[in-house]
N, C-alpha and C positions, 0 to 999 in steps of 0.2 A: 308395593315397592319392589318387591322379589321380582314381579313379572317385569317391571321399567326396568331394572337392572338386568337380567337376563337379556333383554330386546337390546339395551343398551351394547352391552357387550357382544353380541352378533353383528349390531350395525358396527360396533366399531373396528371388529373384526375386518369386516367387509368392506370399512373405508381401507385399512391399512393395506387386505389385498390389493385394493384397487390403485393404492401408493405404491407398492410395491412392483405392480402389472406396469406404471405409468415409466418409474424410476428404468426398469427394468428396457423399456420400449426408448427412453432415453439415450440410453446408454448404449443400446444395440445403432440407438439412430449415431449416436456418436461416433463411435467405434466405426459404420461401414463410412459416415463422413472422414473419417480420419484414413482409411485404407483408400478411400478415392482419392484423397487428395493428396498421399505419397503415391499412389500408380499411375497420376495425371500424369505426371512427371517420370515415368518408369524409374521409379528411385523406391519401390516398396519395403527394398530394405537397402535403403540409404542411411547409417543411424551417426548421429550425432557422439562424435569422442566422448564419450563417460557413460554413454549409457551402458546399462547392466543388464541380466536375465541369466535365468538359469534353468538345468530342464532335469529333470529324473527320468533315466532310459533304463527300459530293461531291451534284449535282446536275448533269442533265441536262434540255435544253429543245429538241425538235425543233417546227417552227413551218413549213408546208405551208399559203400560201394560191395562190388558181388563180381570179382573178374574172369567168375565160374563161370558168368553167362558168356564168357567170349573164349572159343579154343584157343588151347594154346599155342603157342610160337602167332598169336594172331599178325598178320602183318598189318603194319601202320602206311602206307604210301612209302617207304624208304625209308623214313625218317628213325625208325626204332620198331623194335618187337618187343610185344604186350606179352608177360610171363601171368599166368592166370595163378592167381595167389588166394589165402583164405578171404572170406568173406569178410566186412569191417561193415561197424555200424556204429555210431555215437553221438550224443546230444550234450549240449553245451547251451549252460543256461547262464546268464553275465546281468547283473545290474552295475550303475553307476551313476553318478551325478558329476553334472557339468557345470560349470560356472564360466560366463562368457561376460565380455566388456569392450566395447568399442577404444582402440587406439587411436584408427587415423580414417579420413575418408577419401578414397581418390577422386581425383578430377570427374572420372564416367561416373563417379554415383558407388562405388564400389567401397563396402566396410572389412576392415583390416578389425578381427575380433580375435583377440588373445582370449585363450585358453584355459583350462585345470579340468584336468580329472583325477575326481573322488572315486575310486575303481571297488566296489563292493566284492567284486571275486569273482570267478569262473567257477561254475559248478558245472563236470564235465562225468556223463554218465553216474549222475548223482553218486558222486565223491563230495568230499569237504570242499565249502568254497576256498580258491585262493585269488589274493590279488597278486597282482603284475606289477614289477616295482619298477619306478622308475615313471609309471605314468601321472606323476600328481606334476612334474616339471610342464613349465607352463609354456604353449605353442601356440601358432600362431592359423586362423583360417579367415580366408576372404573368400567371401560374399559378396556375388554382383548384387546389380540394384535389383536383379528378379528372384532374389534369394538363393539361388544355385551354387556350389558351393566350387572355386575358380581353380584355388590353390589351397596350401599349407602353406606354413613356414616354420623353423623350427633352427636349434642352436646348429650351426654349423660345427662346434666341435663337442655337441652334445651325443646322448645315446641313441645312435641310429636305431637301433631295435627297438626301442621307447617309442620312436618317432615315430614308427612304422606303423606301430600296434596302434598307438592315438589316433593315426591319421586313418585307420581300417575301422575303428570304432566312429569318427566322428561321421566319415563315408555315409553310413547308414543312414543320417539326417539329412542327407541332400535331396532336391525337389524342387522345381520349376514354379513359379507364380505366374498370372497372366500378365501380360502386358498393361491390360486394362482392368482395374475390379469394377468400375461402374457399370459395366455389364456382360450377362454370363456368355460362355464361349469356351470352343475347344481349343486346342493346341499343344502342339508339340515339342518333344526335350531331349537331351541327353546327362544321363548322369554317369556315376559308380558308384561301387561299394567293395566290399573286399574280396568279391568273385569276379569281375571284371565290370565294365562299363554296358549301359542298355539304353535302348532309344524307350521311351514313353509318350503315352498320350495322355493326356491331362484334361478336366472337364471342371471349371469353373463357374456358382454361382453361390452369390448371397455370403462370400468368406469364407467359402468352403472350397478344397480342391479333392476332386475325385481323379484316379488317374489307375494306366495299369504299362509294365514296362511291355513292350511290342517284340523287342527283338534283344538278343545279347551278344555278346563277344567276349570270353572268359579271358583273364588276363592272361598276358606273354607267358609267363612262367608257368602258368597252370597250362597252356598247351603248346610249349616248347618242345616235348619229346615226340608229341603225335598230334594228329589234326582230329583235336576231340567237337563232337558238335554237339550243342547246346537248343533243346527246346526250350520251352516257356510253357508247366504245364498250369501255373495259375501265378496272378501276381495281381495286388491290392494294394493303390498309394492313396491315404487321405490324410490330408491336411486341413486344420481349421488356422486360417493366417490370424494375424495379430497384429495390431497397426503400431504398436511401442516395441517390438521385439521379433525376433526372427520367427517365430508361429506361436501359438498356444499351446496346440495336440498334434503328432506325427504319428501314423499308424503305414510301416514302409516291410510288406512280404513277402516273398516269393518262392515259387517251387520248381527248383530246374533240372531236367533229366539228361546226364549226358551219355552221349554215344560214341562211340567207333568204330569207322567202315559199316555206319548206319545198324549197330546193334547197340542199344543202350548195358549200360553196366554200372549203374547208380544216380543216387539223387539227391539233390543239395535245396533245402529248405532254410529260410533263413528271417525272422519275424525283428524287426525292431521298431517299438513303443517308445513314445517319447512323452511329456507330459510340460509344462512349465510351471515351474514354484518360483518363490521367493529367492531371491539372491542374497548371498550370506557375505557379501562385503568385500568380494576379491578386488584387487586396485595390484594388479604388478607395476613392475617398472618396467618399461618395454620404449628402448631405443631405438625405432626402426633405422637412422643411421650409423649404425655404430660396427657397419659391417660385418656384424657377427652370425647374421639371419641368411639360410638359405631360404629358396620360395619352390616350387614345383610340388612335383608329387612322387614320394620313396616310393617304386618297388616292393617286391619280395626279396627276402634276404637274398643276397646272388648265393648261388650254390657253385661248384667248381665241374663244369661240364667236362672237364679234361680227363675225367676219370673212367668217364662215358665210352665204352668200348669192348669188343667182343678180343675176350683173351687169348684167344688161337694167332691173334693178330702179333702177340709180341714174339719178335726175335725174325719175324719173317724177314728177311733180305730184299732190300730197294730195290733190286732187280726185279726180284719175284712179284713186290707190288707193282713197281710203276707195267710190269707185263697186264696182270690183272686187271690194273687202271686202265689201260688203252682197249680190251675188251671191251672193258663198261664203254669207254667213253664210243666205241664204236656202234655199240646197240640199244645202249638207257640214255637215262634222261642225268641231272646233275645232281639230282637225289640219291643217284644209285654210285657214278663214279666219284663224285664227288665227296659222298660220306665215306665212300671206303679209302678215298686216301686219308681224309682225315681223320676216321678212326686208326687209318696207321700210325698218323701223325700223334696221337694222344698215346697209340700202344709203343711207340717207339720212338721219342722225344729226341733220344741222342742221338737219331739221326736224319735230323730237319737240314742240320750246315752240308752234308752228303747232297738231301737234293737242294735245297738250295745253288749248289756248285753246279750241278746239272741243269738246273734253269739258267745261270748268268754265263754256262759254257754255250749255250745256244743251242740247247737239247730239243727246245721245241719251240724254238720260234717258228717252224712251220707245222706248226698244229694247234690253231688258234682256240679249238673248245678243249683241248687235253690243259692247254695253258693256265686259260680260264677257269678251269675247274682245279687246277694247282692252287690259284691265287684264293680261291673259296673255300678251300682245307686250310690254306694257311691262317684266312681270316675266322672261321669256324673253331679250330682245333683248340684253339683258348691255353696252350700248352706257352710257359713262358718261353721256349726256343722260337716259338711259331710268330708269340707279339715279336720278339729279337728280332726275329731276319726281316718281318714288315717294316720296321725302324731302321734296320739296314736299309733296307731296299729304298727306304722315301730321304735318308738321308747321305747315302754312298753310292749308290749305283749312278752309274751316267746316264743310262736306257729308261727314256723319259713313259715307254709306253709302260715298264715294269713299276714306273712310281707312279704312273697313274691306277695303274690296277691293283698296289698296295693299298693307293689312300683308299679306293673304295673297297677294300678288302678289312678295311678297319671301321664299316661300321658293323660288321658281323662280331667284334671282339666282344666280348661281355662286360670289359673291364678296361676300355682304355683308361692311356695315362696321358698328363697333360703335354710330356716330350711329344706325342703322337698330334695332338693338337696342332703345339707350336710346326711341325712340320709341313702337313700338311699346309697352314696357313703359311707359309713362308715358300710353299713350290707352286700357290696359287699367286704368292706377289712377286715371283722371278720374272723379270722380263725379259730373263734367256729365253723363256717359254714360248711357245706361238699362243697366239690368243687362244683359242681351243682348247688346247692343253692348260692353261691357267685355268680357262673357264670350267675345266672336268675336275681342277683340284677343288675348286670353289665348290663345284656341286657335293663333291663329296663329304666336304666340311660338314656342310646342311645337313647330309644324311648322319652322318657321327654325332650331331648337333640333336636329330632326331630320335633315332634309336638309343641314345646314350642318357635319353631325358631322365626315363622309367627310372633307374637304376643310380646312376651319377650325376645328380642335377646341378651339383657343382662344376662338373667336367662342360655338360652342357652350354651351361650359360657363358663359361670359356668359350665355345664354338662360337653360341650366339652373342657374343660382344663384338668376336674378331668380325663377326659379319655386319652385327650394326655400324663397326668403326668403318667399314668399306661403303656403308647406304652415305653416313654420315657424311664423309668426305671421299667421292670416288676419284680419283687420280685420273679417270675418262670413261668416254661412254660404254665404252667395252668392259672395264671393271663394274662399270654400273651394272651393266646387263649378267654379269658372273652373279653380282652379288644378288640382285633379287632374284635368279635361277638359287642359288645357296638359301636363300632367307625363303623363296617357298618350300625346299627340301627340307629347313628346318622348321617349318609348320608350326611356329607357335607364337602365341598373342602380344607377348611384349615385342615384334619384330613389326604390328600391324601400323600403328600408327607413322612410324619411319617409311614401310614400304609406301604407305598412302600418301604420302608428299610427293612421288613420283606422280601419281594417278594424275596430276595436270603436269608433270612436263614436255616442255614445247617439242619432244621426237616424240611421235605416234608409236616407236617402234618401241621406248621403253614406256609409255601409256599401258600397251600392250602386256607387257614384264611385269606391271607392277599387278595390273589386275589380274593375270596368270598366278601370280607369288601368293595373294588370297588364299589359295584353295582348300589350306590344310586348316586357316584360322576359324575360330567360333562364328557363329552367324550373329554374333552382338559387334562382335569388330569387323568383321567383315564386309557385312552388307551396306554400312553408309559409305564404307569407300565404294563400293558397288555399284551404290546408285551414282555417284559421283560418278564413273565413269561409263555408264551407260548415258549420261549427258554427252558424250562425247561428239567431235562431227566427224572424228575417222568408224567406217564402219566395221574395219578391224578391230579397232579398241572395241567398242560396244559389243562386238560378236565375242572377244576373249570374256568379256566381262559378265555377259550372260552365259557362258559357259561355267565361269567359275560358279556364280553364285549357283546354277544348279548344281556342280559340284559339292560346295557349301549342304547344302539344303537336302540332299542324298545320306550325306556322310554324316551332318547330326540329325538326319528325321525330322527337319524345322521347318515349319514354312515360307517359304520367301515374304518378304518386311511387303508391307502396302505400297512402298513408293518402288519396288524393284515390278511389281506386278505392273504398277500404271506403268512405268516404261518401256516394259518387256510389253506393252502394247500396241505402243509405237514403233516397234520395230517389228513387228508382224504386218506392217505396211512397207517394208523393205523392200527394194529390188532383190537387195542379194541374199541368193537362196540359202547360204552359210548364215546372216544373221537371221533372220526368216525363223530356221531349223530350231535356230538354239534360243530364241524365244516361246516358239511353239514348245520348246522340251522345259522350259523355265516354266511356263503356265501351266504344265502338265504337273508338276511338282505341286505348286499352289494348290490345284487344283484338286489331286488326290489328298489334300490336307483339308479339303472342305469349304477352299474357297468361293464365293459365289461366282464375283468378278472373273475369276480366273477362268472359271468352267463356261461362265457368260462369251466368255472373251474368244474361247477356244472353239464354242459352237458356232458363232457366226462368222467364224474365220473360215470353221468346216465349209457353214453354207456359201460362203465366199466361194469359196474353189469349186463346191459343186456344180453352182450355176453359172461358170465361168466357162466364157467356149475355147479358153487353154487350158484343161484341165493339166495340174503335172501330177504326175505318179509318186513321185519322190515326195513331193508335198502331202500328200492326201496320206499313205504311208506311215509319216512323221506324224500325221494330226493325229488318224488312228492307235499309233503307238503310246502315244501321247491322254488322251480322254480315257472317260470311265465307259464302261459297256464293251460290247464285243461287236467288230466291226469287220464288214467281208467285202471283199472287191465284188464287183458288178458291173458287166458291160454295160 
């Protein structure tokens, strides 16, 4: 009996493994059925209003700067001198836990997930941990359908600083899914996190994402004073997706060394783990109409650049500078004349209305770069007498060329105000103006609209309303053409689907406008207006279009969508050597992304022209340029 029992309980051992192994192959069979069949539909993380999830992150932040290694007084390009200071080194170690819940889902597939953080503490060069208050208030982040993370949102008359720090933490969770999970494949992305934004490569199978960032761009603030360059000396993204929730397991780290004037002088390492548990029952109230919600993405706290300046500067006499100033402007570039009026401007505030008086006496209307480089101090110097006179100038001065070189002298401000908005948009709607001169206040708006996003995204979306109301209803086709030159200088995604209702209108020439305006948006918004207008029958419009989308596909590291490649292949059958080009440079994109088609496309296009008895030079050139390999002219 002992022995039957003993047997007994092995075999039944070994059935239950085998329930177990079956249960287990179930589930996994489940699980990639359920990720296939939200990515059919590129909706992977499309989540239904109530859903819940929550994740326990740790992160890690080591930070090695050493300004020994760079002499001192080093020069920066103009912009500033590097004083070599002690060495600094410090590590910062953070847990916390998140609680996330679907609110709303847009129309593209896109989830609207309110917020909390549980903020466990900063342990910073192993001191006592603390937390950061303020961040359990609950905010807002949307996720498109490919889990990437779009925007924030957060109380508009809440704690900006609160705002900042959540939205720097949550960064670190951001990552690309593929298009498709039913089968494995590479591709590419663009994110950020709280050092600036990076293109990445991403590798796709079985529910897994392998990925590493390729290139960086450290944010505005962090290289506002000097042009610091950023390598990539190692970086490791894995993700295991999850078909009920934004992923399972996030493992996002990287190690970056920066330099200046190509000497490095420290290193920025940054690890953040993510993990998903169980959700502890958050349920906010969250009113998306209730007006009270910004959306974009905060900045670094602004700091006051006006302070910014060499002390010798103060007390010097207008005379003595503007002498100085015409030196520079006679021998440097605008980094040289240009900073040093404006570091006068910041060392000697009370006496901005002085020159000002000497601009509107007509001191240098015949010196168009000394001009120029006034209205770039003015815009730069961030000194409240400097915003004054540009507000002057766009709202009192007669001398149309002086308000147009304000408004554009106002997207250098750090800090505009919305009187500065309202103005500009009101010298773009004068129709004392010549069309031109509207058109240059317009563009400028965009740029204010632009540069103002980082920092003021309330200010912003001011710019970008006044310019949606002009796509909305243009007053004529001239306003039209203003406004999507504005709406592409303001380069951002809520502007894309408006500009896209242009992309079929009956002039060719604003067809042209609308697919130009693209260039700054996401390649998720982008590219279907895209293909739309490479359907076109003007070969103008289609040559702008494939323009852009290589623009597009440059600026996030993405590769062009499959229906822009089929068409960008019909028009390598073009007559005209301008659409031709800019197909041949679209494929070339695809193609360095590992497309097959693309690289197919481009080699028999090569062979086209070789064994062709026109051969053109310009052609053969552009293909070369264009493909992988190394390629030599030959009689």
């Amino acid at each position: 009996m002992a022995w039957f029992a003993l047997g007994s309980s092995e075999e039944s051992a070994a059935v239950s493994e085998v329930r177990e192994g079956e249960q287990q192959q179930r589930a996994s069979l489940v699980h990639h059925a359920r990720l296939s069949a939200a990515s059919s539909q590129g909706r992977l993380c499309s989540f239904e209003p109530g859903t819940a999830m929550a994740y326990e992150v740790v992160s890690q932040t080591s930070v090695e700067i050493d300004m020994s290694r760079l002499a001192d007084e080093v020069d920066a390009g103009g912009q500033a001198q590097v004083h070599a200071t002690q060495d600094q080194a410090q590590q910062i170690d953070r847990s916390w836990h998140v609680e996330l819940v679907a609110v709303a889902r847009d129309d593209d597939g896109s989830s609207v997930l309110a917020a909390r953080i549980d903020d466990g503490g900063i342990t910073a060069s192993n001191g006592a941990p603390t937390a950061s208050a303020g961040l359990s208030d609950t905010f807002l982040i949307r996720v498109d359908p490919r889990c990437g993370i779009r925007e924030f949102g957060w109380r508009s008359e809440g704690d900006l600083d609160a705002a900042r720090e959540q939205q720097l933490m949550a960064a670190g969770l951001g990552f690309i899914a593929p298009s498709k999970t039913s089968e494995a494949g590479s591709y590419g992305g663009t994110s950020f996190d709280a050092t600036g934004r990076y293109a990445a490569r991403f590798n796709y199978e079985d529910g897994r994402i392998n990925g590493a960032a390729v290139s960086y761009a450290i944010g505005s603030e962090t290289g506002r004073v000097a042009p610091i360059a950023v390598e990539i000396l190692a970086s490791t993204i894995e993700v295991e997706l999850a078909a009920d929730a934004w992923f399972e397991t996030l493992t996002n780290e990287r190690d970056l060394e920066f330099s200046l004037g190509d000497r490095p002088f420290g290193t920025h390492f940054r690890s953040t783990q993510a993990r998903r548990v169980a959700p502890n029952g958050f349920s906010p109230q969250v009113n998306l109409a209730d007006g009270g919600w910004s959306f974009g993405r905060l900045g670094s706290k602004p700091r006051d650049p006006s302070t910014d300046f060499d002390e010798a500067l103060r007390e010097v006499p207008l005379d003595d500078a503007l002498a100085n100033y015409r030196e520079l402007v006679a021998s440097g570039s605008v980094s040289d004349y240009g900073n040093m009026l404006r570091d006068w401007l910041r060392a000697n505030p009370e006496q901005t209305g002085e020159l000002l008086a000497r601009l509107r006496s007509g001191e240098f209307d015949q010196e168009r770069i000394a001009r120029s480089g006034l209205f770039y101090a003015l815009g730069s110097a961030n000194t409240e007498q400097a915003k004054g006179a540009l507000v002057d100038i766009l709202g009192a001065w007669p001398d149309v060329s002086h308000q147009i070189a304000a408004a554009h002298a106002l997207s250098m401000v750090q800090q505009p105000t919305p009187e500065m908005i309202e103005l500009v948009a009101a010298a773009a709607n004068n129709e004392g103006l010549a069309s031109i001169e509207r058109g240059s206040m317009a563009l400028a708006l965009g740029t204010v609209a632009n540069t103002a996003a980082a920092q003021d995204p309330e200010l912003a979306a001011q710019a970008r309303g006044q310019i949606h109301d002009w796509l909305a209803a243009p007053a004529d086709e001239a306003q039209l053409g203003h406004a999507l030159a504005a709406a592409g200088n303001a380069g951002h995604d809520e502007l894309a689907d408006v500009i896209g209702t242009y992309v079929d209108h009956e002039s060719p020439t604003v067809r042209k406008q609308a697919a130009h305006a693209m260039r700054q948006m996401s390649p998720e918004q982008a590219y279907p207006h895209l293909e739309q207008a490479l359907g076109d029958e003007d070969r103008v419009v289609r040559t702008s279009a494939l323009e852009t989308a290589t623009s597009v596909a440059r600026r996030h590291d993405q590769q062009p969508s499959e229906g822009l490649i089929s068409l960008a292949a019909d028009s390598l059958a073009s007559a005209a050597q301008a659409e031709q080009r800019a197909a041949v440079a679209l494929l070339g994109e695809a193609a360095k992304h590992g497309d097959a088609q693309a690289d197919s496309l481009l080699r028999e296009h090569l062979h086209a022209q070789l064994t062709s008895d026109d051969r053109n030079p310009e052609r053969l050139a552009a293909l070369g340029r264009s493909m992988s390999g190394h390629w030599k002219a030959a009689n």
